[in-house]
C-alpha positions, 0 to 999 in steps of 0.5 A, spaced: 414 823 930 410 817 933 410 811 929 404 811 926 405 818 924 411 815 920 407 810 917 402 815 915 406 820 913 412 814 908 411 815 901 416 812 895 421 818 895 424 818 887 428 824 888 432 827 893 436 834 895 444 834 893 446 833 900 450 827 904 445 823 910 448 824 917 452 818 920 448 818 925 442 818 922 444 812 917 446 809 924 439 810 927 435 806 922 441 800 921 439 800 927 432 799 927 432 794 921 437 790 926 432 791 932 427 788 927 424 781 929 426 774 926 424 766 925 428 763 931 431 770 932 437 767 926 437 775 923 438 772 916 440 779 914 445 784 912 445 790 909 450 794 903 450 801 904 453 803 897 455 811 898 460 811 892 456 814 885 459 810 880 456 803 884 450 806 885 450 808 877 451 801 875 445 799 881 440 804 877 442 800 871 441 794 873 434 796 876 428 796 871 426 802 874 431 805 878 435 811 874 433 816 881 438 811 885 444 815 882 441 821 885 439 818 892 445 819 896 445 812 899 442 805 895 442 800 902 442 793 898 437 788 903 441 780 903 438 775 905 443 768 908 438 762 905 444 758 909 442 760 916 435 760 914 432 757 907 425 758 909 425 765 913 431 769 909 426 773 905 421 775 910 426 776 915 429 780 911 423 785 909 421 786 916 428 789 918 428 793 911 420 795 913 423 798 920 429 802 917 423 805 913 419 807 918 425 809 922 428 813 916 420 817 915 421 819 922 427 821 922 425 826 916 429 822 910 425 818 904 426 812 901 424 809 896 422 800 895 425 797 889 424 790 888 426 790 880 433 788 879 438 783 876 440 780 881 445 775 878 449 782 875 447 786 882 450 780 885 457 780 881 457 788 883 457 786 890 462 781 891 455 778 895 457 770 897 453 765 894 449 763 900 446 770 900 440 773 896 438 780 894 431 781 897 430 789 896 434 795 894 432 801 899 434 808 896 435 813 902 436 820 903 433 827 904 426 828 898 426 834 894 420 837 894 418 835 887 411 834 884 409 827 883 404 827 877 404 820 875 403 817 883 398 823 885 394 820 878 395 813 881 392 816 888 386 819 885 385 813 881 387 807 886 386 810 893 387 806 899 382 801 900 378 802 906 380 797 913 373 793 911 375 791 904 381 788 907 379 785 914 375 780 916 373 776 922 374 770 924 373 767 917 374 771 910 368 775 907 365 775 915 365 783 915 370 786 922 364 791 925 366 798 927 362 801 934 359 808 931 364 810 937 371 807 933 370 812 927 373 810 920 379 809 917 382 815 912 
């Protein structure tokens, strides 16, 4: 699949098929995150990939909106080191998450972005050092098909806003212009 493929295709996955993630696939997009370009090239990342059901039950619980954690088959906890890179860790960080869902699309798994945790307890759980912050959470596995009323309502009362509303050229509000022949975006 090409990449923009991929990004067109990404959605937030909250339900997933009862069958285990290749290792080879997990690796492919760990690798990608670790390919992922950082400040002064620090990589102020690490990445837990938690399989075990009863921790990825006490994840969910730790999350506001996280009970379909325990269905994902793998929880991958993005962490950031604020010691080798206290201006940089969370940024760094969410690239590298942002490559391994890309790759995790194009490699026909879903994902799933939660970002709403407690992290002091998530911390505890995972034995993190104190030097590391938790920057996201990244459910992954293969999506069920299952209709999700709630995000086509969200779609069909906020689609995505066209190129023109959230560019600008040179200065903010100077309209970017598209030639008759570039087309518009979907």
């Amino acid at each position: 699949m090409e990449v923009l493929e991929a990004i067109k295709r990404r959605r937030s996955v909250r339900s997933y098929m009862e069958k285990p993630v290749p290792e080879e696939l997990l690796y492919e997009v760990l690798e990608a995150a670790r390919l992922a370009p950082s400040a002064a090239n620090i990589q102020p990342w690490h990445f837990i990939v938690v399989k075990d059901r009863e921790t990825r039950a006490k994840i969910a619980e730790s999350c506001s909106f996280g009970r379909f954690l325990t269905e994902s088959p793998i929880v991958i906890v993005g962490c950031g080191d604020m010691k080798a890179s206290p201006k940089w860790y969370a940024i760094d960080t969410c690239i590298a998450l942002e490559n391994l869902v890309i790759a995790a699309t194009g490699l026909g798994l879903g994902t799933c972005w939660v970002g709403s945790f407690d992290e002091e307890k998530l911390a505890s759980l995972l034995e993190l050092p104190r030097n590391f912050r938790i920057v996201a959470l990244i459910s992954l596995g293969f999506p069920r098909e299952k209709i999700d009323l709630g995000a086509r309502l969200l779609h069909a009362v906020r689609p995505r806003k066209r190129l023109e509303e959230i560019v600008s050229l040179e200065k903010f509000g100077k309209a970017l212009q598209r030639s008759q022949s570039e087309g518009r975006s979907p």
